[in-house]
N, C-alpha and C positions, 0 to 999 in steps of 0.2 A: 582427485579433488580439484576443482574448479579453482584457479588462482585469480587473487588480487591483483598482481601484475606479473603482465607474460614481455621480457625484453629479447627482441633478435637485434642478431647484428653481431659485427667484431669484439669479443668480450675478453678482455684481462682478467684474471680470474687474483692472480699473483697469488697462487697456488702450485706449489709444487707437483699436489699429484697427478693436476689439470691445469696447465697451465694458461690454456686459451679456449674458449668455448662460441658457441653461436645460439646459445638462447639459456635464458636461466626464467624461473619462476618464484613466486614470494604469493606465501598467503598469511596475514597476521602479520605483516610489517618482516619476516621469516621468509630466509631461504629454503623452498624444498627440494628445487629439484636446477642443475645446470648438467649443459650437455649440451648437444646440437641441436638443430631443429624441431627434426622430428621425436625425438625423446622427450624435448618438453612440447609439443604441442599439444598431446592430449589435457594441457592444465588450462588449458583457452574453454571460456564456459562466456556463458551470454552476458554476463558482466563485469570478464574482464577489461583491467585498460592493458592495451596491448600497441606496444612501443618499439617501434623496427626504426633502428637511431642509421640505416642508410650508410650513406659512407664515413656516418660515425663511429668512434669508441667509445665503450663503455670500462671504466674500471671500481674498482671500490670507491669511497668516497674517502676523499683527502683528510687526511691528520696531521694537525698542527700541534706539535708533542712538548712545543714550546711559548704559548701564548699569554697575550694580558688581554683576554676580551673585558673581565668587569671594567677595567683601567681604561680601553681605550673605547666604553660604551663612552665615557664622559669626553675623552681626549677629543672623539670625533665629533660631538653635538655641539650645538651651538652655543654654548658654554665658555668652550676654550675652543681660541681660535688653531688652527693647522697651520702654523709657518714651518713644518719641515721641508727639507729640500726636493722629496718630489711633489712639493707644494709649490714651493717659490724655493725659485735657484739666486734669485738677486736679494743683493742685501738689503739694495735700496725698498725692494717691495716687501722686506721683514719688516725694517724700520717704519714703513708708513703702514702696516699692519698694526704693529705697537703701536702708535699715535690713535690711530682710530678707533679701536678700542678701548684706550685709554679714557678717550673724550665720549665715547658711546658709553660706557658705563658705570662712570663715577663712583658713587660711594660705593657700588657693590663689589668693585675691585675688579680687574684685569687680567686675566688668566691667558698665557699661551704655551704652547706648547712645540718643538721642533727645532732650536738654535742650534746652527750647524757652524763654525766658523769656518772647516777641513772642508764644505761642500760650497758653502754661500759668504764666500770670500769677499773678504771687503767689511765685516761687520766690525765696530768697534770693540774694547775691553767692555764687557756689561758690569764696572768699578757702580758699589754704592752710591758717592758722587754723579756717575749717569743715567744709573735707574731714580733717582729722588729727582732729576732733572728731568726728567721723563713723565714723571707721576706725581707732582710735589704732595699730593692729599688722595692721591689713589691708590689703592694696594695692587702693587703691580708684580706677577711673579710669571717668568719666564722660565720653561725646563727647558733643560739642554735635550737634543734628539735621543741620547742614550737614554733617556730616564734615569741616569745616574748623579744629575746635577739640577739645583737649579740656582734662579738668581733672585733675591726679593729687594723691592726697595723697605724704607722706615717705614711706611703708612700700610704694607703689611705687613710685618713683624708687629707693629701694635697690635694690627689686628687678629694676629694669632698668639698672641702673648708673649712672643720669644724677648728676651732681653737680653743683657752681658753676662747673665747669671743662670742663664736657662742652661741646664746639664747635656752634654751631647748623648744623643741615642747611642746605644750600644752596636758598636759594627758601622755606625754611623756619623757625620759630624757637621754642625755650624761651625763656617768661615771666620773665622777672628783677627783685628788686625792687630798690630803692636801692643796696641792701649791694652787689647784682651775686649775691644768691642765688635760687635756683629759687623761683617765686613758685605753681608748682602747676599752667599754664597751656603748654600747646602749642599750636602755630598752624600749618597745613597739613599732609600727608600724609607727609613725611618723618619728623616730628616728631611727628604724631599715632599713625601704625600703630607706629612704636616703643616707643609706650605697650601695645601687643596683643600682645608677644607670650606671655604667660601667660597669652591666650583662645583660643589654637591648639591646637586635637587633631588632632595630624597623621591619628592612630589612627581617628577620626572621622569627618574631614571628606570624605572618600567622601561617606555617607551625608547628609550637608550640602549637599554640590553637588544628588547628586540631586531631594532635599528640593525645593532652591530650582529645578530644572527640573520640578518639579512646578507648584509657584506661579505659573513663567513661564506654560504651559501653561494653567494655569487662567485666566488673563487674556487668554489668543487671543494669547499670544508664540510663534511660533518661530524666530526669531532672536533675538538679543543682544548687545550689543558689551560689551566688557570695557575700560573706560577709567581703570582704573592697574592693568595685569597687571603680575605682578611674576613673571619667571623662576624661583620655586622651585614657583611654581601647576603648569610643563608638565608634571610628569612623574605629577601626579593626573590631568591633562587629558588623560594618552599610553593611561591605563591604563583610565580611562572611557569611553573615544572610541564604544567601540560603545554604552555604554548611556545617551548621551545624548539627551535629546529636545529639545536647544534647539541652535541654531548658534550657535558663537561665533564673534564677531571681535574682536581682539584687537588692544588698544594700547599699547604697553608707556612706564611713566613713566620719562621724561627722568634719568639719575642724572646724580652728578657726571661716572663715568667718561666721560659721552658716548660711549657706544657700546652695541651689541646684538647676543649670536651668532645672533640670527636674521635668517635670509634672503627675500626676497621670494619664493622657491621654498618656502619651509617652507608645510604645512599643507594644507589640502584645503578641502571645501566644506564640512564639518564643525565643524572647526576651525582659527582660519587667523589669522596676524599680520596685521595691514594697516597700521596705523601706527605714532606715538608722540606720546606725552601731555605737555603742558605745559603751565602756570598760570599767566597771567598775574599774576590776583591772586586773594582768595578769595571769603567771600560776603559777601551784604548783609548778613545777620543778626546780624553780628560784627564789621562797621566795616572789611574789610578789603578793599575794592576803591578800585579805583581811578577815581575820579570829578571829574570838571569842575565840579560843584555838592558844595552843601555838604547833609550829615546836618540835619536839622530841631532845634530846642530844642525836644526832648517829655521826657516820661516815657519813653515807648517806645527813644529814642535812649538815655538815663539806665541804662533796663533792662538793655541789652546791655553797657554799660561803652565807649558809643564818647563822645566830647567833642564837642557840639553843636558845628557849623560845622566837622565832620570830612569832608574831599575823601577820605578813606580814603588808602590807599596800594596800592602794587605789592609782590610778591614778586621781582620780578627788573628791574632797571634793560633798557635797551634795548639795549647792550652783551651782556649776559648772554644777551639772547633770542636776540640774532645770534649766540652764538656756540652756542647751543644748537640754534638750527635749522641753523646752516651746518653741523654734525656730522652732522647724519640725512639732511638735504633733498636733498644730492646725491646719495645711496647710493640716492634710488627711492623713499623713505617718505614717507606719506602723514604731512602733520604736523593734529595736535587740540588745539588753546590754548581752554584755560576762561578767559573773558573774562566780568566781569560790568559794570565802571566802563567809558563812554565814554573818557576819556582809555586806558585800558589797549587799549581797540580801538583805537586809534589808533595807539599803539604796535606792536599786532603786526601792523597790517597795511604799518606800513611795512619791519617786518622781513620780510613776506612777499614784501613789491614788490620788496626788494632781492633775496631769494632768485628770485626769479621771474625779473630781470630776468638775475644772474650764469648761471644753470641754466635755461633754458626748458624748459618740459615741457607739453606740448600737453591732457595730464590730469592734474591732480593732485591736486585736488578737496580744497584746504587747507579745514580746518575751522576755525569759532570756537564752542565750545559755549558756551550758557545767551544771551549777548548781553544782558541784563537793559538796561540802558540805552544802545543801540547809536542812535545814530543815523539818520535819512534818507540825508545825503549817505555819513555811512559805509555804511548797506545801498547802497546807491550804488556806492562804490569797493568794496565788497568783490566784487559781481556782477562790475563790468569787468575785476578783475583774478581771475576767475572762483574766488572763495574760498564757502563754502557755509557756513551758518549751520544750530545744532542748534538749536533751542530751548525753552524750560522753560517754557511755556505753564500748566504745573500751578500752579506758584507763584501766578495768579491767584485759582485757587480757593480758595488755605491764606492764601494773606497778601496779597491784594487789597487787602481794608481798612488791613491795618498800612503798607502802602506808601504810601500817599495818606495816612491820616491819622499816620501816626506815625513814617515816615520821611524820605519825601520832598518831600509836599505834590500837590497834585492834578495838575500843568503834568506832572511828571517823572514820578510812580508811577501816575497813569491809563496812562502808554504802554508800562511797562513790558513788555518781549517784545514790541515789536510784529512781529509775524509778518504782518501786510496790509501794512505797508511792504515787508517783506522778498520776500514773492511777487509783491507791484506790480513789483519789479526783474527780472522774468525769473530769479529764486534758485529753485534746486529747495532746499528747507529737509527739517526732520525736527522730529516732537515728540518729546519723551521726558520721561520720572521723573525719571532722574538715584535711581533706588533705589538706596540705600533712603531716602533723604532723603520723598521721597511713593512710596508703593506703587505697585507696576505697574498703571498702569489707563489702557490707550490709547483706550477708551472716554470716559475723563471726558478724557482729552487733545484728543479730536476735539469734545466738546460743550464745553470751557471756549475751544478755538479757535474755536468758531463764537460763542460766545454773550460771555466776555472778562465773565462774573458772577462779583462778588468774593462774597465770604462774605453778606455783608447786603442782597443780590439787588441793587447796582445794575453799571450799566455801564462799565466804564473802556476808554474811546477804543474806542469801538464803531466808527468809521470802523478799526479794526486786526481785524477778526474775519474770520475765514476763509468761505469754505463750507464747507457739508458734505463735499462732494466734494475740496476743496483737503485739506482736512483729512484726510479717509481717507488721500488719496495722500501726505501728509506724514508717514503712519503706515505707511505700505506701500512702494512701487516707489521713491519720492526719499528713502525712509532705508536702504529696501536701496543703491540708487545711492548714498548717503554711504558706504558699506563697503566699496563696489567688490563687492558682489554680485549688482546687479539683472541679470545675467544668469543667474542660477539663481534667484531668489527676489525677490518685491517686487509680479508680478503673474500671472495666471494665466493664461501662454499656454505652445503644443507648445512642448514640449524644456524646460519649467522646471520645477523640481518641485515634486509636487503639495501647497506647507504651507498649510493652507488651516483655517482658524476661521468656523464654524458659528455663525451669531449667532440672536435670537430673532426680530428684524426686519431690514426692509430700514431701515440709519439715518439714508437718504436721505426716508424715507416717515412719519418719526413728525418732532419736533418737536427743534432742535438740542439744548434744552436735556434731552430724554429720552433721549438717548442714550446717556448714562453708563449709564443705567439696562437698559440692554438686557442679554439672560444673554448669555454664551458657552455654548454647548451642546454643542461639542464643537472639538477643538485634532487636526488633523495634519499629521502629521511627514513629508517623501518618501510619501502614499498610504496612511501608518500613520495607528490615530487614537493619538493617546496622552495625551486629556483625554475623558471623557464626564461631563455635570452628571448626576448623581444624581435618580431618577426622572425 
């Protein structure tokens, strides 16, 4: 049968039973046929495209098994401005970011996004006091880079109704100061996106989504998970469906109501529910996770506003969690808990045992995203009790140094993410961004997994660095498998389809630490291309 596209060249397959090939074929967006040359050349017909990628590589296309694309379609438009730090490293040019915006758009209010104080040193307290100074009649709301925080002044809280009386979200909270009045400061996703809704163009954000399925595309994504879909996203998601070039999978956040009218039947290979989201606690950067050791006495601790010899805390008691997973867990859904404090893992995996033990389910492939300070013997119990770890490998690159020196001290924040314990245990894991927090770059995710180089080139617990090859597959086939899709997507064999990213090298053949550095040359989608690098 004449193929749609016939690719030679050096191919990853990240297939076991083949695990490197020189030509594969796709007809129908479908894999038929890989193998060498001449096995597939008889699929070459008079109008196929036929793609010899050279002293390229070809591998599956990248899986981002941990992503906010709805969130950061709006995060990146011109909306809300980007002052994160691989935006702007100086504080000075945050601050005159805030100004200008401020004065560019008046009554419609002020949205930015990115405050790093651990990165872009030098920033002031963002005290209610300096944001009403900042904005006297503007609604001005700034998120922290984690998305775990934000800052508003008075003139938004009017404008979203919040008062001294407004009840905290559950799992969630408004800052209050002595009096018991709003102090300017929100704390997790209930309580932070409540601060957004004056950066919503419904009118717009079409062209926003696709935007950000361009970007995916540009970095060798095609897939994506969505981990806090929120039900008013589906019906842009129903109306797009044909013109997207990224897959999503979708995990919708825990509400109060406990419940969801979507069904394990909804969705396709397109677009598709697969679980639901819930936080154990939040991030390092802001003092709110839940940890067994204590925050270090620095500056750096001082910086962010947490109280040296701070264990952090939880968003939700252990009670709460049971009663949040025992609402989803039996109905089929796959459950995702962002966990960053040891103690907090601890916690959910005893909610997990407990769900596991009342409901057996022979796959269920419970997740715990980021893991930031997880354990041995917990990667341990989490493998036996067949739970799957994401994790945020990138953070070594952006705040390597700040964890050793300025948070945690070298014993706890050298190991930070260890991902070589985690694959020691027989875990099929995943790396991810977690964007918009660090840009999409599964590239520097596979070279910061192998190599575990903080910022200042040294090494943190280099016994925890990956291969190259573990690496790849924690980027491909075991984070499609964390979405329940490696059977259409994750590696490159018959009957799966053809999403496949065109690299410059094989990044098995250069140096781990070059590999971030490799182009993406070209992004396709089912046997479409729908990314090609310019010249």
């Amino acid at each position: 049968m004449p193929a749609d596209l016939v690719v030679y060249g050096t191919i990853l397959t990240v297939d076991d039973a083949r695990p490197t090939a020189e030509a594969l074929a796709a007809v129908d967006g479908r894999i038929v046929a890989v193998g060498s040359r001449s096995e597939v050349a008889g699929h070459v017909g008079p109008d196929t495209e036929v793609l010899d990628v050279a002293d390229g590589c070809v591998l599956p296309g990248f899986v981002e098994a941990h992503g906010h694309p709805l969130m950061e379609a709006m995060v990146l438009s011109d909306r809300i401005v980007d002052i994160r730090p691989v935006t702007m490293r100086a504080a000075t040019d945050v601050l005159r970011a805030i100004g200008s915006e401020v004065a560019a758009r008046g009554g419609d209010g002020a949205y930015l996004n990115g405050w790093d104080p651990l990165l872009q040193e030098g920033l002031p307290t963002p005290t209610l006091a300096w944001l009403d100074a900042q904005a006297p009649d503007t609604p001005l709301v700034i998120v922290h880079n984690s998305g775990h925080k934000a800052f508003f002044n008075s003139a938004a809280a009017r404008a979203r109704g919040l008062t001294r009386d407004t009840p905290d979200p559950k799992g969630a909270r408004f800052g209050r100061d002595a009096a018991g009045d709003l102090d300017g400061t929100a704390e997790e996703s209930s309580a932070v996106f409540a601060l957004l809704g004056g950066a919503i163009d419904t009118a717009g954000y079409p062209g926003m989504l696709l935007a950000e399925c361009a970007r995916l595309n540009r970095a060798g994504l095609t897939t994506c998970s969505e981990m806090a879909f929120d039900p008013m996203f589906q019906p842009a998601l129903d109306a797009l469906r044909d013109r997207l070039t990224v897959r999503l999978r979708t995990y919708e956040m825990s509400t109060p109501a406990m419940a969801t009218r979507a069904t394990l039947a909804n969705g396709d290979d397109v677009v598709k529910q697969v679980g639901i989201k819930i936080w154990v606690d939040g991030s390092p950067w802001i003092g709110n996770v839940d940890l067994t050791f204590p925050y270090l006495d620095t500056d750096a601790v001082r910086a962010i506003g947490v109280t040296p010899g701070s264990c952090g805390h939880a968003n939700y008691t252990r009670e709460q969690l049971t009663e949040i997973v025992h609402a989803y867990y039996p109905l089929g859904w796959q459950m995702a808990c962002h966990v960053q404090g040891d103690r907090g893992v601890d916690t959910i995996l005893d909610v997990y045992a407990d769900a596991l033990e009342r409901w057996p389910r022979a796959d269920h492939r419970l997740r715990l995203e980021h893991v930031g300070a997880i354990t041995d013997a917990q990667l341990r119990r989490a493998h036996d009790l067949g739970v799957t770890c994401s994790i945020f490998v990138d953070q070594i690159h952006y705040w390597g140094d700040v964890l050793v020196d300025g948070l945690f001290g070298p014993e706890r924040g050298s190991r930070w993410m260890p991902a070589g314990s985690a694959v020691a245990t027989g875990m099929r894991i995943s790396l991810h961004n977690d964007p918009p927090v660090t840009p999409e770059e599964p590239l520097r995710n596979i070279a910061v997994a192998s190599t575990r180089t903080a910022p200042s080139g040294r090494v943190l617990a280099p016994e925890e660095r990956l291969t190259v090859e573990q690496a790849i597959r924690a980027q491909t086939l075991d984070a499609a498998w964390q979405l329940f899709a490696d059977d259409v997507i994750g590696s490159l064999e018959v009957g799966k389809y053809a999403d496949l990213v065109v690299l410059s090298a094989d990044p098995r053949a250069v140096a781990p630490e070059d590999v971030a550095d490799l182009e993406v040359r070209a992004t396709y989608l089912a046997g479409r291309r729908v990314y090609a690098k310019a010249g």
